[in-house]
TIMI-2910 file (N, C-alpha, C, CB; in pm, 1 decimal, decimal comma, always signed):
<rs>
+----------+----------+----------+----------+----------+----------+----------+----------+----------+----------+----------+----------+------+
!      n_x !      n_y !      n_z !     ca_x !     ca_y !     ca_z !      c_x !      c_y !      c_z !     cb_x !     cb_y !     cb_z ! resn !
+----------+----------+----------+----------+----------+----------+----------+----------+----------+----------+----------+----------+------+
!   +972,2 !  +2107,5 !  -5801,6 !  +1028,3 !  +2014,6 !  -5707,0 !  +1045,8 !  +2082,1 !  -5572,1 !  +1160,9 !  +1959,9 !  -5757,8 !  Unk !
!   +999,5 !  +2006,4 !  -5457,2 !  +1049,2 !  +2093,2 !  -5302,1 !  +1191,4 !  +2047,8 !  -5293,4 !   +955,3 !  +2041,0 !  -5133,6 !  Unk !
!  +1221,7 !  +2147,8 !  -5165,3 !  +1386,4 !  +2155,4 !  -5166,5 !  +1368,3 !  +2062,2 !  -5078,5 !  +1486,6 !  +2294,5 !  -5126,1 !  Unk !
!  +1485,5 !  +1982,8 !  -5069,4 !  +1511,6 !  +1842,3 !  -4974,9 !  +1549,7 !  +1923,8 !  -4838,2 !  +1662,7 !  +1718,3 !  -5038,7 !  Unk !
!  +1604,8 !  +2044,3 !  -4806,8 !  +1597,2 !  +2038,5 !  -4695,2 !  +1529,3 !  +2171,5 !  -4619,1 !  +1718,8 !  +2004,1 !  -4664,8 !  Unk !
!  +1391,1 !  +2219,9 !  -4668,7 !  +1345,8 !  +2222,3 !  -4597,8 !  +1294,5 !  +2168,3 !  -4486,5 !  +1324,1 !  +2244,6 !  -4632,5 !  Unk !
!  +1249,3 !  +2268,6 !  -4369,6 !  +1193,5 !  +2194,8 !  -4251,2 !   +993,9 !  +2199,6 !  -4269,7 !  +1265,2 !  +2294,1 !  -4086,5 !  Unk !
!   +976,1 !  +2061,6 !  -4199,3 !   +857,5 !  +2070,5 !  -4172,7 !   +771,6 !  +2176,8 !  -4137,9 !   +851,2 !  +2007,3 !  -4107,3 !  Unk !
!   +624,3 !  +2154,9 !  -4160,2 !   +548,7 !  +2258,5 !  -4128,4 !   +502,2 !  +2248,1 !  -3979,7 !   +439,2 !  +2266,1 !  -4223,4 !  Unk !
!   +448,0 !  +2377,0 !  -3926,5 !   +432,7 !  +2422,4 !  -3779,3 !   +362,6 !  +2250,8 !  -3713,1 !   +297,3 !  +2595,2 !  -3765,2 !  Unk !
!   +199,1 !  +2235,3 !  -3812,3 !   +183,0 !  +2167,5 !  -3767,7 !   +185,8 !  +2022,6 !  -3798,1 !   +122,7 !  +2209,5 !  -3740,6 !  Unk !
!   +279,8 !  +1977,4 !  -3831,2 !   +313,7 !  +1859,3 !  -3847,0 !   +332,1 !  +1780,0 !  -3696,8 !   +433,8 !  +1866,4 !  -3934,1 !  Unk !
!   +265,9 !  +1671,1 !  -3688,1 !   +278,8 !  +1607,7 !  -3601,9 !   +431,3 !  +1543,4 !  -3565,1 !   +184,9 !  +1532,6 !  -3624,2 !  Unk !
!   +489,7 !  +1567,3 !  -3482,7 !   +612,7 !  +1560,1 !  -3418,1 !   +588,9 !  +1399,5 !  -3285,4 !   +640,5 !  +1746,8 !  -3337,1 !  Unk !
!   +694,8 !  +1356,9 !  -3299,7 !   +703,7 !  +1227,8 !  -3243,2 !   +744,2 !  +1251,9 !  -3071,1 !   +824,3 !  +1137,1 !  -3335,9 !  Unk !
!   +669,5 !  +1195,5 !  -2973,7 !   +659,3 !  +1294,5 !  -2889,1 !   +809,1 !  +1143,9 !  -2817,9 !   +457,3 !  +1354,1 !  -2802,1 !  Unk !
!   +886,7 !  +1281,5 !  -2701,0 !  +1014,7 !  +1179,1 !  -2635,2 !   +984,9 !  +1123,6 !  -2506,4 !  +1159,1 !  +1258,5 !  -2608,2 !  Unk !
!   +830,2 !  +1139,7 !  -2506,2 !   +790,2 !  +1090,8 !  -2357,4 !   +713,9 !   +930,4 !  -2380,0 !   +663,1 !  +1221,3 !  -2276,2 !  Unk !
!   +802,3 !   +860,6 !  -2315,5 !   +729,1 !   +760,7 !  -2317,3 !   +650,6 !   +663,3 !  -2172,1 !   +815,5 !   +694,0 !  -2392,7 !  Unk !
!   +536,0 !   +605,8 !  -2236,6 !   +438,6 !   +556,1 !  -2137,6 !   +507,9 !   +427,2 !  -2089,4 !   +285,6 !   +530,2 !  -2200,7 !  Unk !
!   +506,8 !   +358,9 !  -1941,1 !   +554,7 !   +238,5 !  -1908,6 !   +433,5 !   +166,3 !  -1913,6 !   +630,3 !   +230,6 !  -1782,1 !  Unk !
!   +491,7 !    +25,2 !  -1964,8 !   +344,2 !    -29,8 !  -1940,2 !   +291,4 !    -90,2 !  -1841,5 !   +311,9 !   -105,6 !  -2014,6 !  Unk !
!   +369,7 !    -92,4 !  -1734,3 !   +306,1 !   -127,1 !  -1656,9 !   +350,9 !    -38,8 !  -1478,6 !   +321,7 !   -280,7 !  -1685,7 !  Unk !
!   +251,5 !    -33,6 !  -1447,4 !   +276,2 !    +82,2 !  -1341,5 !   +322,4 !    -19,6 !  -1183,8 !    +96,1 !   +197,1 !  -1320,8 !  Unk !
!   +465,7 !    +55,6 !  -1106,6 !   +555,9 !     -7,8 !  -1060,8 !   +591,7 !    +97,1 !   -959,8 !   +653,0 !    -56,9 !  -1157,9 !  Unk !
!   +537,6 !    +53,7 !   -792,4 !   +581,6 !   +144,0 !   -710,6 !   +652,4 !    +60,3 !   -618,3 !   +480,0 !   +230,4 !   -655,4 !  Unk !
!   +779,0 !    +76,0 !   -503,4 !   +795,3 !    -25,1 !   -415,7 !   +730,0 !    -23,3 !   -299,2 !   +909,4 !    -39,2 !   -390,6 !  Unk !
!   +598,6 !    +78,2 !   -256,2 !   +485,0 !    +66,5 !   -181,1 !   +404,1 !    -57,2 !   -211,3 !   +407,9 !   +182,3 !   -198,5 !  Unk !
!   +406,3 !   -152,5 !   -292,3 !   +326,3 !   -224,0 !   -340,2 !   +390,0 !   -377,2 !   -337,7 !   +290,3 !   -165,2 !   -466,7 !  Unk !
!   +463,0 !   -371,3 !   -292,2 !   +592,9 !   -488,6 !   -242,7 !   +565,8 !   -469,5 !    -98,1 !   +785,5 !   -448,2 !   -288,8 !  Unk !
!   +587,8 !   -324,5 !     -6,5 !   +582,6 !   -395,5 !    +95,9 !   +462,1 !   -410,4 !   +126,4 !   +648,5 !   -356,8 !   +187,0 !  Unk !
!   +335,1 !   -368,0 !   +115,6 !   +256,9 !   -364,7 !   +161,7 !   +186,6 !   -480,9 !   +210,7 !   +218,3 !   -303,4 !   +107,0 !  Unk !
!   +217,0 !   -564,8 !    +28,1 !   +217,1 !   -735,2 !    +60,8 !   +281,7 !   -798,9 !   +167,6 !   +276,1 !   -809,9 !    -42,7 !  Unk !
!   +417,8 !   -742,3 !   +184,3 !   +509,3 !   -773,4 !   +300,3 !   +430,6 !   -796,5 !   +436,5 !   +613,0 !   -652,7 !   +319,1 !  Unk !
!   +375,2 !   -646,2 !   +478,5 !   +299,6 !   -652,4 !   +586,0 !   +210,6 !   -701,6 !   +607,2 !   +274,8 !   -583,1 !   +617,1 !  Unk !
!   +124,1 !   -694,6 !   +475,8 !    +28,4 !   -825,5 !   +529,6 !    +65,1 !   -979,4 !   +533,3 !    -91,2 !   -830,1 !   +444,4 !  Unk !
!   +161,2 !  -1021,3 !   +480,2 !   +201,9 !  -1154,9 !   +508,4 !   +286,9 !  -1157,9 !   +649,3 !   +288,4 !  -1209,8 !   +382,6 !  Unk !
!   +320,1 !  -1082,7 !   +685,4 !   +375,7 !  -1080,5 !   +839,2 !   +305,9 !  -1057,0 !   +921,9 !   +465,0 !  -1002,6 !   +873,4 !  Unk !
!   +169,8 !   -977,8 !   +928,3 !    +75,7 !   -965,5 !  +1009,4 !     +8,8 !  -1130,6 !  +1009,8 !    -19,7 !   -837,8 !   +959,9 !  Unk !
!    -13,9 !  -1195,7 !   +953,7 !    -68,3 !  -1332,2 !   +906,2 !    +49,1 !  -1411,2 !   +995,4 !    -69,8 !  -1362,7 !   +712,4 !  Unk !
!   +167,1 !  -1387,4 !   +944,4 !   +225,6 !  -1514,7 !  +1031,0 !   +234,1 !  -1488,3 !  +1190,0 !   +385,7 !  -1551,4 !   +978,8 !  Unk !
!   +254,5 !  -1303,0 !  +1225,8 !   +290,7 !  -1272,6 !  +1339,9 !   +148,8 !  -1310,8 !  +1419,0 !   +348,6 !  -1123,6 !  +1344,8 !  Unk !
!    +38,3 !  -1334,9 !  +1381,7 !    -68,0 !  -1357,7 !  +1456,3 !    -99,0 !  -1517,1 !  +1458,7 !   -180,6 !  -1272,5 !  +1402,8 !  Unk !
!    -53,1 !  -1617,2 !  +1364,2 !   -122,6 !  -1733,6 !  +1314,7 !    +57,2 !  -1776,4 !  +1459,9 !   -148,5 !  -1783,6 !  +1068,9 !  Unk !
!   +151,8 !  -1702,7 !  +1432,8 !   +279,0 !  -1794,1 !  +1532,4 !   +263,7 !  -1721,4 !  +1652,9 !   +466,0 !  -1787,1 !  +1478,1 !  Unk !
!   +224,5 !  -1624,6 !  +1681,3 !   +183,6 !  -1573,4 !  +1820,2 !    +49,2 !  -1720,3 !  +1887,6 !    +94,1 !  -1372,2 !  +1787,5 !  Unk !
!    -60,9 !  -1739,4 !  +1775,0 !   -149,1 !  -1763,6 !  +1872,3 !   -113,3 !  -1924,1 !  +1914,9 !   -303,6 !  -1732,7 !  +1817,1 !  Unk !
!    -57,5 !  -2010,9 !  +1815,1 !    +22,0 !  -2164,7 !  +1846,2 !   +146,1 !  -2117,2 !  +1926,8 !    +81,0 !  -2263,0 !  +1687,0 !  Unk !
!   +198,6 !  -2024,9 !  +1954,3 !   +305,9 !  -2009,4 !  +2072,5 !   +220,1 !  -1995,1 !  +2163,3 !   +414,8 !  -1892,4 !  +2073,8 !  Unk !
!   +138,5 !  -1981,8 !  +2171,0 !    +90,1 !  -1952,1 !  +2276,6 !     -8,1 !  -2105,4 !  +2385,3 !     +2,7 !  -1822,5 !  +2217,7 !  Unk !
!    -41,3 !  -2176,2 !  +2278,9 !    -78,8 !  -2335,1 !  +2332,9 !    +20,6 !  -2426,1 !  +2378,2 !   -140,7 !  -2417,3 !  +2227,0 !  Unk !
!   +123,2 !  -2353,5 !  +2321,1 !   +254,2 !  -2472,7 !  +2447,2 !   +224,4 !  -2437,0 !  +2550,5 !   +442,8 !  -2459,0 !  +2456,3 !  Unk !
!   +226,2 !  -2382,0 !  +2628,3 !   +257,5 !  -2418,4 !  +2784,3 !   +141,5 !  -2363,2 !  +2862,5 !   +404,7 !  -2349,2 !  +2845,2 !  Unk !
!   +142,8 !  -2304,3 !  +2963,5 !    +50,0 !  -2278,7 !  +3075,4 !   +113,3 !  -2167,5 !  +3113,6 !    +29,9 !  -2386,3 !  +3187,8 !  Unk !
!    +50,1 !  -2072,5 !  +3194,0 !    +58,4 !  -1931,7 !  +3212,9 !   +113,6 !  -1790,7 !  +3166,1 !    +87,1 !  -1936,2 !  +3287,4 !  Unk !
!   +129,3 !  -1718,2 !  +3276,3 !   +117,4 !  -1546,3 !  +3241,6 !   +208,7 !  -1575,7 !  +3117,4 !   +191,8 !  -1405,7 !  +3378,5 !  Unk !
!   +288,2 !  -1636,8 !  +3132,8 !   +397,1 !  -1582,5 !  +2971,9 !   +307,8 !  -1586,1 !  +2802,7 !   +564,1 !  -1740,9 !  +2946,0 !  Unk !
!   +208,7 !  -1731,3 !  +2826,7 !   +105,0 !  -1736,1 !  +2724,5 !    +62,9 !  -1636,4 !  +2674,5 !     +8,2 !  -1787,6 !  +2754,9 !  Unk !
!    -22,4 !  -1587,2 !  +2808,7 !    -95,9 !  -1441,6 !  +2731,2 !     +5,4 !  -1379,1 !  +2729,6 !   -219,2 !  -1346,3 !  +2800,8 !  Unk !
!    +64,0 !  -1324,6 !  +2708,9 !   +160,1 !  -1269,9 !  +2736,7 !   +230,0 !  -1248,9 !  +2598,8 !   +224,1 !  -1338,6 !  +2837,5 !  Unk !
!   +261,3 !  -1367,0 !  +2504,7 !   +295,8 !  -1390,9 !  +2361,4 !   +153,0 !  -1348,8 !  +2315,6 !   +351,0 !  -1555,7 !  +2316,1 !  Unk !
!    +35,3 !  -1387,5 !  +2352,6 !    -43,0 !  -1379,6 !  +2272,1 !   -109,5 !  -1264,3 !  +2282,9 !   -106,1 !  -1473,7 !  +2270,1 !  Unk !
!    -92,8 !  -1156,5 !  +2364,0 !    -73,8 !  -1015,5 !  +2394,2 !    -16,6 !   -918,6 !  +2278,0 !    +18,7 !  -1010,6 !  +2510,6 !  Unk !
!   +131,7 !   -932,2 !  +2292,8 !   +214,9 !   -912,3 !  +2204,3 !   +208,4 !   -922,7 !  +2065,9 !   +287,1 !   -965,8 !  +2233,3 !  Unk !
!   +137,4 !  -1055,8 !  +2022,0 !   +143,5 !  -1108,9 !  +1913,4 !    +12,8 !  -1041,0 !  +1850,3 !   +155,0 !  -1260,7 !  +1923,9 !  Unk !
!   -103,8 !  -1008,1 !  +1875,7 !   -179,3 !   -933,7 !  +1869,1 !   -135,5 !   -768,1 !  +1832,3 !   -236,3 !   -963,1 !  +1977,2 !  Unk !
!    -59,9 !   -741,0 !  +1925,6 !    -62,2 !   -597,7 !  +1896,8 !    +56,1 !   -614,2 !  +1768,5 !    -17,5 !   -485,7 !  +2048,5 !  Unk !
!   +151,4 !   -682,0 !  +1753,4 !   +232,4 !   -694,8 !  +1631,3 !   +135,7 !   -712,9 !  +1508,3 !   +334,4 !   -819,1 !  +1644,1 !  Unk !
!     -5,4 !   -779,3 !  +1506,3 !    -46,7 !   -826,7 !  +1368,3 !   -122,6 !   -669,8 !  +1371,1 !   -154,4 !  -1000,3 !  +1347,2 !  Unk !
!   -171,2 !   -604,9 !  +1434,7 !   -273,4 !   -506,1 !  +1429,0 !   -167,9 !   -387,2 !  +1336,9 !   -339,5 !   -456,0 !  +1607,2 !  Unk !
!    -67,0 !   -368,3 !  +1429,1 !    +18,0 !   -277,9 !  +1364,1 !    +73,5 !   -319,1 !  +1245,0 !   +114,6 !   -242,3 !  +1441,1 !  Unk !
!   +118,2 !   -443,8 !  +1202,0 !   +159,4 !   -470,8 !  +1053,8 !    +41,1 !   -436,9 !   +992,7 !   +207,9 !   -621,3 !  +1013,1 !  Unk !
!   -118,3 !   -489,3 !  +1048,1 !   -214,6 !   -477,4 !   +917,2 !   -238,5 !   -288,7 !   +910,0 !   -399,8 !   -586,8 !   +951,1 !  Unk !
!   -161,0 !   -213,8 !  +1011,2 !   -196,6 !    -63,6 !   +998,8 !   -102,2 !    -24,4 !   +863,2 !   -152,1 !    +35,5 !  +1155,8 !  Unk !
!     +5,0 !    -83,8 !   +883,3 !    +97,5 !    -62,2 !   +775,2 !   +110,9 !    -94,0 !   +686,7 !   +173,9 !    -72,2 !   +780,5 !  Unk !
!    +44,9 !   -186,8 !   +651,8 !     -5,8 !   -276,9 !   +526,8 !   -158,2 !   -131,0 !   +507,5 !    -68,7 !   -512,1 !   +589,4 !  Unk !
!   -205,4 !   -101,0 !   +586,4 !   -336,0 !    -47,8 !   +547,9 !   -271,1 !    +78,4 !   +455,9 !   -445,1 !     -1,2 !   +692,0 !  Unk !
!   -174,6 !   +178,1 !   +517,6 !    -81,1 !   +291,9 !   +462,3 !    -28,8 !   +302,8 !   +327,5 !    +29,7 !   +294,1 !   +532,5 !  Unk !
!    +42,9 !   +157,6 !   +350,5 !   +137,4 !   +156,4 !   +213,1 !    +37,2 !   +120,9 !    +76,4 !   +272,7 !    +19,3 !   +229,3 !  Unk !
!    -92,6 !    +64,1 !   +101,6 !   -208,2 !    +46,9 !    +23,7 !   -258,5 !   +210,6 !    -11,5 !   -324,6 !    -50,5 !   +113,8 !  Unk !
!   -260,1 !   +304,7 !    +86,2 !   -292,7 !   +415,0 !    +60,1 !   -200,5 !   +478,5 !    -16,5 !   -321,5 !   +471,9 !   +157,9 !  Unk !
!    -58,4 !   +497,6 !     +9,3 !    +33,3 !   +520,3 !    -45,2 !    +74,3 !   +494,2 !   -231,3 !    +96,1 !   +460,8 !    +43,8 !  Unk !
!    +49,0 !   +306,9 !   -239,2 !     +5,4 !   +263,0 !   -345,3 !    -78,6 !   +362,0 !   -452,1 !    -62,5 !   +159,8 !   -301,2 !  Unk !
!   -204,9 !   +325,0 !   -392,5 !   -337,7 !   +400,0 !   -441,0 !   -308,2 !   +565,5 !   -469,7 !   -463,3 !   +383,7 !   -311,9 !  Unk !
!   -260,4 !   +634,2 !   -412,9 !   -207,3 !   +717,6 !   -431,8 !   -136,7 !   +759,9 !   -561,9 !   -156,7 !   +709,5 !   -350,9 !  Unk !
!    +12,4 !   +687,8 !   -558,3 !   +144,9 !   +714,9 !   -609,8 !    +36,1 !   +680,4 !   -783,5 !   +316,8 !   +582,3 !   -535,6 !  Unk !
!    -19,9 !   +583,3 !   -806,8 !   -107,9 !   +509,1 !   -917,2 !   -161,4 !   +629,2 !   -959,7 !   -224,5 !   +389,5 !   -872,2 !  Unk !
!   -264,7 !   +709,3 !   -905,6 !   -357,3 !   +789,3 !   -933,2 !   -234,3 !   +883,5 !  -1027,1 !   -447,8 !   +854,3 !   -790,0 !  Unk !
!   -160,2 !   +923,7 !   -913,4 !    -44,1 !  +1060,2 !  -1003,1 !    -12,5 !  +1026,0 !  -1108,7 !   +106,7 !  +1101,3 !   -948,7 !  Unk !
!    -14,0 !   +867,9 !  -1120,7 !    +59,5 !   +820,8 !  -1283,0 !    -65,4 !   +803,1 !  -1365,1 !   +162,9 !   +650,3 !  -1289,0 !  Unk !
!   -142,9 !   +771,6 !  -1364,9 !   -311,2 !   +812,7 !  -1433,1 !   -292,4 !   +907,4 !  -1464,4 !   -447,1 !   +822,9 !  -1357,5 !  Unk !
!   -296,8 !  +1041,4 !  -1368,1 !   -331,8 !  +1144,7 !  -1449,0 !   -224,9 !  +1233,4 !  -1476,8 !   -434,7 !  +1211,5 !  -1397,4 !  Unk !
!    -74,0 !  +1196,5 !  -1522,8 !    +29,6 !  +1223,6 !  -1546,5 !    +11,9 !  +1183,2 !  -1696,9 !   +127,3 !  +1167,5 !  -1457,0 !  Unk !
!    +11,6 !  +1030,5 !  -1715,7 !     -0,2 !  +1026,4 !  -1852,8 !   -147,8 !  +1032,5 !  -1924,0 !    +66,3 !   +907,6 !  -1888,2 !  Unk !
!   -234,1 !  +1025,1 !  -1863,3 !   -365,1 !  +1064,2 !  -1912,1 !   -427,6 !   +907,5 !  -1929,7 !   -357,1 !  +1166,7 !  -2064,2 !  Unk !
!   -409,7 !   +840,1 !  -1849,8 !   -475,9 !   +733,3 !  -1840,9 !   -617,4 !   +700,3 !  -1788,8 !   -406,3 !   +677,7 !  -1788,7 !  Unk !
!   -678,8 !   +591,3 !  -1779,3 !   -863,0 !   +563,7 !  -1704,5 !   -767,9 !   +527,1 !  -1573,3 !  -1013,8 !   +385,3 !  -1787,6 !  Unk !
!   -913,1 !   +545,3 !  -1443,6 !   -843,5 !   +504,6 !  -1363,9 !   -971,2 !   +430,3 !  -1312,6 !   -757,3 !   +601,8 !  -1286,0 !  Unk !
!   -860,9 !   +313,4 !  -1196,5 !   -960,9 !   +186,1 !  -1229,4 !  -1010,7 !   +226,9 !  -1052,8 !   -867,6 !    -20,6 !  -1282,8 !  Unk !
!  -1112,0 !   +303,7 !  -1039,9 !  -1154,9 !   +282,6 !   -899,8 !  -1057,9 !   +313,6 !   -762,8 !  -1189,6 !   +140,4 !   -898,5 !  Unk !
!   -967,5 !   +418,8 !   -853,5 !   -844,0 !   +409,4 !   -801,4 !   -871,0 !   +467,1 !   -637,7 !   -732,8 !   +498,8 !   -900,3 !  Unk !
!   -971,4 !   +616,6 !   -667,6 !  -1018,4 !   +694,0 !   -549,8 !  -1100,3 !   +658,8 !   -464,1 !  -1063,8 !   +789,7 !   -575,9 !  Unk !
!  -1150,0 !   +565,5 !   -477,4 !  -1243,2 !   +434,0 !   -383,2 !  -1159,7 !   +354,9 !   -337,8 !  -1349,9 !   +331,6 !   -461,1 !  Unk !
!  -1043,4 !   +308,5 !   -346,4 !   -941,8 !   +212,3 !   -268,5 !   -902,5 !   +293,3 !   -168,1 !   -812,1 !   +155,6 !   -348,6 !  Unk !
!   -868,0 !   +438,6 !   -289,4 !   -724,0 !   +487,5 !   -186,9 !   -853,9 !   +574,3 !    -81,1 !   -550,3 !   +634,9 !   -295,8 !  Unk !
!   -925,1 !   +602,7 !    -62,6 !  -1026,4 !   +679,0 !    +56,1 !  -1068,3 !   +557,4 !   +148,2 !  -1186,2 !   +762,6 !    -16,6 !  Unk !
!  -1115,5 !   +418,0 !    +86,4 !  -1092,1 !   +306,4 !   +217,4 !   -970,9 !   +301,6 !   +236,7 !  -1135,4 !   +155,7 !   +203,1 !  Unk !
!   -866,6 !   +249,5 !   +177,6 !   -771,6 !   +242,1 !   +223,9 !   -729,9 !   +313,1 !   +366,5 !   -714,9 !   +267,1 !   +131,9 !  Unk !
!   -751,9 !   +497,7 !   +370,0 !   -691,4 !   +572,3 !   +437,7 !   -803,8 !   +539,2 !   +600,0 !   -679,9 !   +734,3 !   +351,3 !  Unk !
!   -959,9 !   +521,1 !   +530,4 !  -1026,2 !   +455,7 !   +651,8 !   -982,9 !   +353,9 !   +744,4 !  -1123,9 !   +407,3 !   +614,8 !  Unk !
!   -970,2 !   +228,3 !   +673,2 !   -884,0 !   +152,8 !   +715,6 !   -799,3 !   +161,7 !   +818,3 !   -833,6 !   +135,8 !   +642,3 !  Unk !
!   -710,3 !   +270,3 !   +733,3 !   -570,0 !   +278,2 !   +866,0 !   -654,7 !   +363,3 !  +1004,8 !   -385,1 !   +415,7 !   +792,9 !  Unk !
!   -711,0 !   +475,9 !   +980,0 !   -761,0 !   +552,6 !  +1105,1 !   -802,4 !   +441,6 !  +1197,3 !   -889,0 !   +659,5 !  +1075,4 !  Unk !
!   -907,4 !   +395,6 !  +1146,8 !   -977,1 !   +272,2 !  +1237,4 !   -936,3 !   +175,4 !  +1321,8 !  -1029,0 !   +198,5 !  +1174,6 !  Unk !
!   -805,3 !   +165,6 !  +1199,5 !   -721,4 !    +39,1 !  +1263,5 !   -604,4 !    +85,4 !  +1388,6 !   -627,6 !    -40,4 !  +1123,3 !  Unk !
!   -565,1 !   +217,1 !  +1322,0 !   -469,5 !   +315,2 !  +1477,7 !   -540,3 !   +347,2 !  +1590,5 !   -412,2 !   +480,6 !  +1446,8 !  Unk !
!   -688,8 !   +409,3 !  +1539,9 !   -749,7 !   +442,4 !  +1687,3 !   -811,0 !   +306,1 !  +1735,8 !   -877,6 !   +570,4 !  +1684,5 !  Unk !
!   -806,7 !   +172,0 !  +1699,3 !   -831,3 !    +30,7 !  +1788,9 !   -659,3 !    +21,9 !  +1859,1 !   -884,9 !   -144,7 !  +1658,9 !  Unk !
!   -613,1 !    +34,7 !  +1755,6 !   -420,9 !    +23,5 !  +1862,3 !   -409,8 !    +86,9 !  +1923,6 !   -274,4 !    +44,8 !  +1818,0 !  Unk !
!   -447,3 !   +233,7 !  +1913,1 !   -380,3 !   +342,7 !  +1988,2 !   -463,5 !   +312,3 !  +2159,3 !   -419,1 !   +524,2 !  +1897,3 !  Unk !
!   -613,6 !   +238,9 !  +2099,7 !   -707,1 !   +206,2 !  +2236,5 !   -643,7 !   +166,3 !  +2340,8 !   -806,5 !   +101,8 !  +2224,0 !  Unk !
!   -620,8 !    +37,0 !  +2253,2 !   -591,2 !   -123,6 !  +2318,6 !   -412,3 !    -66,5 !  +2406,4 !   -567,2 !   -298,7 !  +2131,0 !  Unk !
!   -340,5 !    +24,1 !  +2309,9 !   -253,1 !    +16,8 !  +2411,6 !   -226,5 !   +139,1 !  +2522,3 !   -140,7 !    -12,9 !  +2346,1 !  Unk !
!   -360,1 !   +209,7 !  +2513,7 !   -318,6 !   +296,4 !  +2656,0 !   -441,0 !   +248,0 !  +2748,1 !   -315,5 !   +495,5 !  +2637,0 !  Unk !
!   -526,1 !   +126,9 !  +2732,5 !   -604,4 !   +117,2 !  +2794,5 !   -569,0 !    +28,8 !  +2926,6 !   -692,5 !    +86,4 !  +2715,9 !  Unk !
!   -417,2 !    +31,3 !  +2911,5 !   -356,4 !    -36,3 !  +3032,6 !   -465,0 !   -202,3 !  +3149,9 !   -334,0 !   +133,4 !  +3139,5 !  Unk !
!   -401,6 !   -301,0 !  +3025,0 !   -477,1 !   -439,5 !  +3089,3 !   -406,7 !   -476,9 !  +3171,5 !   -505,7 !   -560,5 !  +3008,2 !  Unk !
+----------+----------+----------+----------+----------+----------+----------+----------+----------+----------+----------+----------+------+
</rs>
């Protein structure tokens, strides 16, 4: 008969205390949506503010309203990188597939350059 309280052998598979979430959860991924839904309204209510009335103040909103959607979609472009990012570490943290993750997050980071050096243009190009 074995003794009841011996301990297991070396390699006995042991129940591991790490556990996987199932579903992967960053708050980069909240705002990012954020920014792009504010870039959308800040450009779609910039450009109808801007058909009320007649002169300099027009362009003027619609100036403004422009450079507000460019910079939300830069920040929306970031927090996508950020996203793409934070994802990858949890892939290969728990040893997961990853879905195309390094093709988002490398446009992604294109994205933003492209989109800062058109802002960074537009606003020292003094109109």
């Amino acid at each position: 008969m074995a003794n009841e309280g011996e301990e297991p052998p070396m390699n006995a598979a042991e129940p591991s205390d790490i556990t996987v979430p199932l579903v992967f959860s960053h708050p980069s991924g909240r705002f990012r949506k954020m920014a792009y839904l504010g870039a959308l309204v800040v450009a779609v209510g910039s450009f109808f503010g801007s058909m009320v009335g007649e002169g300099e103040l027009n362009y003027d909103l619609l100036s403004y309203g422009s450079f507000g959607c460019c910079s939300l979609l830069n920040l929306g472009f970031i927090m996508e990188a950020v996203y793409n990012y934070r994802w990858i570490q949890y892939n290969e943290a728990y040893g997961l597939e990853e879905k195309n993750l390094k093709s988002n997050f490398v446009a992604a980071v294109l994205l933003a350059v492209f989109g800062l050096t058109i802002l960074l243009g537009n606003l020292l190009a003094e109109y």
